[in-house]
C-alpha positions in Angstrom: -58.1 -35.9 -29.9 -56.9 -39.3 -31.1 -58.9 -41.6 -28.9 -61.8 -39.8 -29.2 -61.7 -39.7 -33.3 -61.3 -44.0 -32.3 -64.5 -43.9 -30.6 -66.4 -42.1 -33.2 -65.0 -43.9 -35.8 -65.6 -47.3 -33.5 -69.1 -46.5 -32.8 -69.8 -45.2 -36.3 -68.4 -48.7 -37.8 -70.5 -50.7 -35.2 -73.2 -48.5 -35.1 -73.5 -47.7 -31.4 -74.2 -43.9 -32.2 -74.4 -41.1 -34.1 -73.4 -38.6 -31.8 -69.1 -37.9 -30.6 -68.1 -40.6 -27.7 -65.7 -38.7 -25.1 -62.4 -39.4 -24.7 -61.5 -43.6 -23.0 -62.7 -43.0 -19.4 -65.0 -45.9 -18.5 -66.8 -43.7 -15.4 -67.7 -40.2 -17.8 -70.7 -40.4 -20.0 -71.0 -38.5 -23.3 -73.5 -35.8 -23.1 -75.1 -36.5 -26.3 -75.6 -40.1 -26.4 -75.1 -40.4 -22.1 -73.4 -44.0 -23.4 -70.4 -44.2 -20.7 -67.7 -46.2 -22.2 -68.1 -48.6 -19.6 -71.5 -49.5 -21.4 -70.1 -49.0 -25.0 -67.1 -52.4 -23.6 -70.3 -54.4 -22.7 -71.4 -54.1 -26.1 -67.7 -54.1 -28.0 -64.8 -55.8 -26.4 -62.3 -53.6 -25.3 -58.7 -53.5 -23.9 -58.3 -51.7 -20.5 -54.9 -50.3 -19.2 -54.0 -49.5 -23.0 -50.5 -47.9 -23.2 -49.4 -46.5 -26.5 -45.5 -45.2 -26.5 -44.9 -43.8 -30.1 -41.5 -42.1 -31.2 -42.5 -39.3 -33.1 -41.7 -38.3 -36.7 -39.0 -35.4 -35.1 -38.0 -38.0 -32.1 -40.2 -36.4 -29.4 -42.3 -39.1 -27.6 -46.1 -39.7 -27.7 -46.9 -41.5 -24.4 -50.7 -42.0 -23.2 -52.4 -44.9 -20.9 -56.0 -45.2 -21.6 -58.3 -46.5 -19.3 -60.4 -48.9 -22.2 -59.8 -49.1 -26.0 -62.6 -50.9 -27.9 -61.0 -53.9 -29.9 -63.5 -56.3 -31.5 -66.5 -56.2 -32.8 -68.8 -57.3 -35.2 -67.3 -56.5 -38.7 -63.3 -56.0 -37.4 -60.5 -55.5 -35.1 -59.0 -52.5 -33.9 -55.0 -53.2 -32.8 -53.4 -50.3 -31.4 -49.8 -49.4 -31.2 -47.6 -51.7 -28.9 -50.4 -54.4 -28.4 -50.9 -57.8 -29.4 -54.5 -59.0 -30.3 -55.5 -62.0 -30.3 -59.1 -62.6 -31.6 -61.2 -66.1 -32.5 -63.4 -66.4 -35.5 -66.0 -68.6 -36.7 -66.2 -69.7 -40.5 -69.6 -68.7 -42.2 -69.0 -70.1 -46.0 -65.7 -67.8 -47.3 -66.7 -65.0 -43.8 -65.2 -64.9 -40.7 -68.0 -64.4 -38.1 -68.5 -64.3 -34.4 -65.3 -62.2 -34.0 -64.2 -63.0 -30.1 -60.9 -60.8 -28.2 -59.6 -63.8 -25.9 -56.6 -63.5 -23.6 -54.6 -66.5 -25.1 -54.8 -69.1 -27.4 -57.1 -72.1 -26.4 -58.4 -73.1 -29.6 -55.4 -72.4 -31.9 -57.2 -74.2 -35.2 -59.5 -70.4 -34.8 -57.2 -67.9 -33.2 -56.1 -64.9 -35.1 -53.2 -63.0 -33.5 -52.3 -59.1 -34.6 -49.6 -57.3 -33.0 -48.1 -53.8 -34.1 -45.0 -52.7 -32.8 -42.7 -49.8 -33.4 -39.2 -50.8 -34.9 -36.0 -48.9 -33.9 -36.1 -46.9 -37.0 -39.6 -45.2 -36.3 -41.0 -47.2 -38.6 -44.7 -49.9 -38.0 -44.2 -53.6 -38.6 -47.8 -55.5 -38.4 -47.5 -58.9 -37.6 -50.8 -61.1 -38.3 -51.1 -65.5 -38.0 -53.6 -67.2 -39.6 -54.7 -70.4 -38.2 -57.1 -71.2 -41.2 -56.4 -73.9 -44.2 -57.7 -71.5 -46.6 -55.3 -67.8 -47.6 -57.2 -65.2 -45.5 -57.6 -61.4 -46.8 -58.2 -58.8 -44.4 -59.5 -55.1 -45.4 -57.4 -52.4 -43.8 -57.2 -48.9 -42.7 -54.3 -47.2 -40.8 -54.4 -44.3 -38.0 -51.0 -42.3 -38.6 -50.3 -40.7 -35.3 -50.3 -37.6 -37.0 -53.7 -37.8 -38.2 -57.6 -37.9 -36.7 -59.1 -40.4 -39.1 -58.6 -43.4 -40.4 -56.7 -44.0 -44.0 -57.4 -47.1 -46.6 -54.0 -48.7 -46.7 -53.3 -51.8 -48.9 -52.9 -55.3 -47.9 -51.7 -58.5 -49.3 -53.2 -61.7 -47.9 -52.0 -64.1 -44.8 -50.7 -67.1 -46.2 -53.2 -70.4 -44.8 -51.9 -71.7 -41.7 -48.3 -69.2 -41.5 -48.1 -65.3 -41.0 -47.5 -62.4 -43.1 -46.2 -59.0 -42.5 -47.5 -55.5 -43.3 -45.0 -52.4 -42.7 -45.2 -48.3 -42.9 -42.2 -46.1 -42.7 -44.2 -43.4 -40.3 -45.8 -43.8 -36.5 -49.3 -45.6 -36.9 -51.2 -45.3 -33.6 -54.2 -48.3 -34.8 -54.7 -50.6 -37.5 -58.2 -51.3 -38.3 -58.7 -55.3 -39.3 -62.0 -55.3 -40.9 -64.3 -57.9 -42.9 -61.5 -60.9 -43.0 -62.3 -63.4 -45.6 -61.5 -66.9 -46.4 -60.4 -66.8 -50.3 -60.7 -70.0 -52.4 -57.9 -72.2 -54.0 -56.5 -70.1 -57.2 -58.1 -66.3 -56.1 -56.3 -63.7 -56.4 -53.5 -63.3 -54.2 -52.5 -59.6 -54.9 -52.4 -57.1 -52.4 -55.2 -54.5 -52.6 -56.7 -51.3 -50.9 
């Protein structure tokens, strides 16, 4: 139920289709649209071999390996639980543009890295770099574990050229990065939704 509310809400924020996309398999083909996901990866970039291991709210374990997970695409990032991403961008006036999921950093002076992990207590701890002169601000939503859709969440801005830190006290199976943004010297710092 999870990764196919992820590919809806992927292909409804990218605009591949209107209709459901089946569950991460990259040989099945949705019925409606008869997109496989292998197709939907050519057009978004995706993470294959995806394992998400989440301690549960009552301690149980959520454990699942899926076969692709669309990551990057034209307006965001997706980061999922347990992965690192790391993603280069263009700069288009204040926009980042050209959004790019790359393997490891070659051109660190463009290279955006996002991981979420699971601390010891249950708890999320986002970790984002930003590799840009200028403070960058990043819209976000969270996925709760516990949950089929995506949630605004706040976020404060990455610091130019250091990291910043974003945290949740509950299991969050995805972060959504979306529309990042370059701010300008004196803007408004403040963390918002």
């Amino acid at each position: 139920m999870i990764a196919r509310s992820i590919l809806v809400l992927v292909c409804l924020l990218a605009g591949c289709a209107s209709a459901p996309a089946p569950a991460p398999d990259t040989n099945r083909q949705s019925s409606a649209s008869g997109v496989s996901e292998k197709k939907m990866c050519e057009a978004i970039m995706c993470q294959h071999g995806v394992k998400i291991a989440l301690k549960k709210k009552d301690g149980s374990m959520f454990e699942k390996t899926y076969d692709a997970m669309p990551v990057v695409q034209e307006h965001g990032v997706n980061v999922y639980a347990g992965q690192t991403v790391l993603f280069e961008a263009d700069v288009a006036g204040d926009n980042l543009i050209n959004l790019k999921l790359v393997a490891s950093i070659t051109q660190p002076e463009k290279t955006i890295s996002a991981k979420l992990e699971q601390t010891a207590d249950g708890s999320m701890m986002l970790a984002l770099n930003n590799p840009f002169k200028r403070h960058l601000r990043i819209h976000m939503g969270i996925m709760p574990l516990d949950r089929d859709s995506l949630l605004k969440t706040s976020s404060c801005p990455v610091i130019a050229s250091g990291g910043s830190y974003e945290m949740w006290p509950y299991p969050v199976f995805q972060v959504w990065l979306g529309s990042p943004q370059l701010l300008k010297d004196g803007e408004d710092m403040s963390c918002i939704e």
